[in-house]
C-alpha positions as CSV (number, residue, x, y, z in Angstrom):
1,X,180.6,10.1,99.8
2,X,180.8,6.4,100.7
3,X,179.9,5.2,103.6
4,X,182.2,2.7,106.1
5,X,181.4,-0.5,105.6
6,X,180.3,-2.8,108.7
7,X,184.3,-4.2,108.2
8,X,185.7,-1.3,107.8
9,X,184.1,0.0,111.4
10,X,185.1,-3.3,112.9
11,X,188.9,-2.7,112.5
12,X,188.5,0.7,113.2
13,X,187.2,-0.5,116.6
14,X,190.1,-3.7,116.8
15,X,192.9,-0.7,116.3
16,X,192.0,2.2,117.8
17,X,190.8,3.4,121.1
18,X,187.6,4.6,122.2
19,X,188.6,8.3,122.1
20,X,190.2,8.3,118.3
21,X,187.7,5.6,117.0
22,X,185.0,8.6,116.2
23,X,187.8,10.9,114.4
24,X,189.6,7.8,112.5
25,X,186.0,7.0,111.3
26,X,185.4,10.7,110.3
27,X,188.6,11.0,108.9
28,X,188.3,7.6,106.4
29,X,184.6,8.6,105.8
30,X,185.7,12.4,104.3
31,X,189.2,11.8,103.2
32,X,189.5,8.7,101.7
33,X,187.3,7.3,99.6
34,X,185.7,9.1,96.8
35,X,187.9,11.9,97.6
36,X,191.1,10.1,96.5
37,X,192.2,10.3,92.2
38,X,190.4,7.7,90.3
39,X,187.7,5.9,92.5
40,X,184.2,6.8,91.7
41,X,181.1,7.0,94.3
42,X,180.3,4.0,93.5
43,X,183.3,2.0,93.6
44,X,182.7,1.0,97.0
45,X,184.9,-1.9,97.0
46,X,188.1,-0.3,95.8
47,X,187.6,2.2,98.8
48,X,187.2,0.0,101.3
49,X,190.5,-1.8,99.7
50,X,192.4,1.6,100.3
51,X,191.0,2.3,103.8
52,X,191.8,-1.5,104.8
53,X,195.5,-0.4,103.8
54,X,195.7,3.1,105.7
55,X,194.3,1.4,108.5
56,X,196.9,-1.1,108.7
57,X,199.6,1.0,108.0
58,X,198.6,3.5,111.2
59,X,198.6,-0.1,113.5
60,X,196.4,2.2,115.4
61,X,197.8,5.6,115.4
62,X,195.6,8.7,114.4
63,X,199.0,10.5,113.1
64,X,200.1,8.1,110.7
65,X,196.6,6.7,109.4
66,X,196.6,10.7,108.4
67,X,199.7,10.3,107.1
68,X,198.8,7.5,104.7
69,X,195.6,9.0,104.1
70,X,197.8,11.8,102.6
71,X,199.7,9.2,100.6
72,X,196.8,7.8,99.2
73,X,195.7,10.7,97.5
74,X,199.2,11.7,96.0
75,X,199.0,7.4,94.9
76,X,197.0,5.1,96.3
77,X,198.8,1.8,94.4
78,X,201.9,3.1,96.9
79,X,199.7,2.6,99.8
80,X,198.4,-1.1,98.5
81,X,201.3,-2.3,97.9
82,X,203.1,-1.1,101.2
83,X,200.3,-2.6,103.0
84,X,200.6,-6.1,101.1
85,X,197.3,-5.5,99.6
86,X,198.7,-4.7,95.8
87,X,199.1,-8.7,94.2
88,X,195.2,-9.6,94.7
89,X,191.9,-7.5,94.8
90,X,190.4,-9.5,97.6
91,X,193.8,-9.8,100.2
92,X,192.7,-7.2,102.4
93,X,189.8,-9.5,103.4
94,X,192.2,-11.6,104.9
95,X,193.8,-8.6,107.3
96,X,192.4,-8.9,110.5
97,X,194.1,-6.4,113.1
């Protein structure tokens, strides 16, 4: 499993409320990350690259980041690239929510 970065909990905490922030953390932490075809347990930067996309594409919404959670795993490049994060490795840095 790997673990949410510091980041990755900070724009958990910028898009969702207080109530969904605990499942939306659970959700990212199980679901997507080592979980999804092709990343490794130790490819911790290409996970947080996926999650930074789900969590944009929910803009806050528990339903849709599971949604595009789901996505992810069928093809994660889909997900990049709907989420602007697909021409450069490092764009997602530059998403603040």
């Amino acid at each position: 499993m790997i673990p949410l970065t510091d980041d990755t909990k900070y724009r958990v905490r910028r898009l969702f409320s207080h109530a969904d922030q605990p499942r939306a953390e659970k959700m990212l932490l199980e679901t997507c990350g080592d979980t999804l075809p092709l990343v490794k347990s130790d490819n911790w930067a290409m996970a947080e690259r996926i999650r930074f996309a789900v969590l944009k594409l929910s803009n806050g919404n528990i339903e849709e980041l599971e949604k595009h959670i789901r996505e992810a795993h069928i093809d994660w490049r889909d997900v990049l690239v709907a989420a602007e994060f697909a021409e450069r490795v490092d764009a997602h840095k530059e998403w603040e929510p």
